[in-house]
C-alpha positions, 0 to 999 in steps of 0.5 A, spaced: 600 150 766 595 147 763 593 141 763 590 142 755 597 145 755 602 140 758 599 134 752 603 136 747 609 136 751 607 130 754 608 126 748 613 128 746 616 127 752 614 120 751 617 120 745 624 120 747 629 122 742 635 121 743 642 123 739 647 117 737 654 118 737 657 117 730 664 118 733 666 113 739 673 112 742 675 104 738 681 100 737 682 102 730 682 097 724 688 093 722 687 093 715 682 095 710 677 089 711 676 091 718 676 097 716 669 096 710 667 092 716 666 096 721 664 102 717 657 097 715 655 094 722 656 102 723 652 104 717 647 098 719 645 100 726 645 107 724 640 104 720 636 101 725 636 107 729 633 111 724 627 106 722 625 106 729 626 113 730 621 114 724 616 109 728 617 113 734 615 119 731 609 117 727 606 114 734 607 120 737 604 124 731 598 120 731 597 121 740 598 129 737 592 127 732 588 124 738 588 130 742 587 135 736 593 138 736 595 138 729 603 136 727 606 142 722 605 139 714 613 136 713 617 140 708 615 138 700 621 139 695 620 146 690 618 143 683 621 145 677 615 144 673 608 148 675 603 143 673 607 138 678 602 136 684 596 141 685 601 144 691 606 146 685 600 149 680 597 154 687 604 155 689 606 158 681 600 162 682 601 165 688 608 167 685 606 170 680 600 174 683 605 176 686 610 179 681 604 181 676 599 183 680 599 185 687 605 191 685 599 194 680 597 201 682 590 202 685 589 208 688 586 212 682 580 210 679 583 210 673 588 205 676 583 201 679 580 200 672 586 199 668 588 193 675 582 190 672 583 189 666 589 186 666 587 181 672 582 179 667 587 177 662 591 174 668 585 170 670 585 167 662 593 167 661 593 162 668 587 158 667 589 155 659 596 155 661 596 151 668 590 146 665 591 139 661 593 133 661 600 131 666 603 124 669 605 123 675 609 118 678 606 116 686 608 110 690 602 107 693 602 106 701 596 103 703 590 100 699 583 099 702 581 093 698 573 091 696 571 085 700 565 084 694 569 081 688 564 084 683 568 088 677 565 094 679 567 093 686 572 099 687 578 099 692 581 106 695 588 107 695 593 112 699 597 115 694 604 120 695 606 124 689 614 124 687 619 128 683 621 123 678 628 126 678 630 127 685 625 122 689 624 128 694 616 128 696 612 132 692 605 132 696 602 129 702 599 122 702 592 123 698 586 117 698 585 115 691 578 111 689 580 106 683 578 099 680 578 093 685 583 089 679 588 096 680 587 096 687 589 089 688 595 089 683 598 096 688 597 091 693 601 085 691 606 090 688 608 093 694 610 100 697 617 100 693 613 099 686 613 104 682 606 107 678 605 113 673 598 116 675 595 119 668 591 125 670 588 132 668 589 138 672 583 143 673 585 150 675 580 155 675 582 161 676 576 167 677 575 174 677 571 176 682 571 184 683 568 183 690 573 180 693 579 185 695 582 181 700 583 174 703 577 174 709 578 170 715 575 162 711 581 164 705 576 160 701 576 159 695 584 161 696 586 168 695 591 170 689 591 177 689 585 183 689 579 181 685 583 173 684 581 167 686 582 160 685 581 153 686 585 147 683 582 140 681 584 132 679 582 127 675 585 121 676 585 117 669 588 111 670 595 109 674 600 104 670 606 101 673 613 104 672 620 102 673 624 106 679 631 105 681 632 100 688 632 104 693 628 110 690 623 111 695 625 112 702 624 107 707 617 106 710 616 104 718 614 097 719 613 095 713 607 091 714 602 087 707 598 093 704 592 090 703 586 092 709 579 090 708 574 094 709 570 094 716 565 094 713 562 094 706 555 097 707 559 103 711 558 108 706 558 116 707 552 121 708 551 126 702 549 133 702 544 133 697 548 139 696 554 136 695 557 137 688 558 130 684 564 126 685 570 126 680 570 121 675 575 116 677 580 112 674 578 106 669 
């Protein structure tokens, strides 16, 4: 074996997770209240256990990280509403591409034609109805603040979408530039506040006859033959909203949010290529 090979198994190795024994052999309970007492100092280690489990594996994530082994993407919850992350408007597009498109015959010219035709249609049908204006309720993990105290100074903040009615993540933690004021606020609040991120969806869906398959970049992302799309976000404005105690999940050695910047000069190259940026939250 390798020793590139034996990396990933080290960590986790390293990790070191083990099973605990929810049913042990005890005396039980004379009455009621021994009962109830017993089942919360169970529930309590039970508890602790899990958090500490949860901080293992996130070291072990970030070992697996460090020697560019890159962990598989968690599980995200299926939204009932299309429009609400950019992962549930491509998810809806790839579905109905799908079902509306990728059965369409095209062996014949004339098929091909008539495959066109609807794409085309398809194309501005998706594109009008997956755009607009939504809001989404994020918790705030982490805020980067500005060390200069100018009101134009902007801080970053590490932002996670959830679905309003279940609590289930919606989306990977995304970065967020917003206002030094806006910033500071998320860091006072903590990562049990909840807030309501004003956004505007831009889905643009686009025929291109050329394109007949997925490729091997896959980029834009491929929908269906001659369908291709990308899914943009502007993020508005964030105001903060209630949630119900405990309706985020527990988040591992909750340490202060706020984390000055290294350094305030420290600004990334730009292509003179590169695209502008998206307007950001006022």
């Amino acid at each position: 074996m390798t020793r590139s090979a034996r990396a990933p198994l080290t960590v986790l190795l390293a990790l070191g997770l083990a099973t605990t024994a929810f049913s042990q052999t005890q005396p039980a309970p004379s009455s009621p209240e021994d009962r109830i007492a017993a089942l919360e100092a169970e529930l309590a280690e039970v508890k602790a256990e899990r958090d500490q489990l949860r901080v293992r594996m996130a070291e072990a994530i970030e070992m697996l990280r460090n020697l560019g082994y890159a962990p598989p993407a968690p599980m995200l919850a299926e939204p009932s509403d299309p429009m609400a992350s950019t992962i549930a408007v491509m998810q809806t597009l790839r579905r109905r591409a799908r079902l509306e498109l990728a059965s369409m015959p095209r062996e014949s010219s004339a098929d091909r034609a008539a495959y066109r035709e609807a794409a085309k249609d398809w194309v501005e049908r998706m594109n009008k109805g997956l755009s607009g204006e939504k809001d989404w309720l994020v918790r705030v993990l982490r805020v980067s603040l500005p060390t200069s105290s100018s009101t134009s100074a902007r801080a970053t903040a590490e932002v996670q979408l959830f679905d309003k009615s279940t609590g289930a993540p919606l989306s990977l933690p995304v970065e967020v530039s917003v206002p030094g004021r806006i910033g500071r606020r998320m860091a006072d609040g903590g990562p049990n506040q909840g807030w309501m991120a004003h956004v505007k969806l831009a889905t643009n869906v686009q025929h291109n006859p050329d394109r007949q398959e997925r490729g091997p970049f896959d980029h834009p992302p491929y929908l269906a033959p001659e369908v291709e799309a990308t899914v943009g976000v502007e993020w508005l404005r964030f105001e903060t909203t209630d949630v119900p105690e405990g309706f985020f999940p527990a988040m591992p050695g909750e340490d202060p949010l706020a984390v000055p910047k290294e350094s305030p000069q420290a600004v990334p190259n730009e292509s003179p290529d590169a695209a502008p940026p998206a307007r950001q939250p006022r």
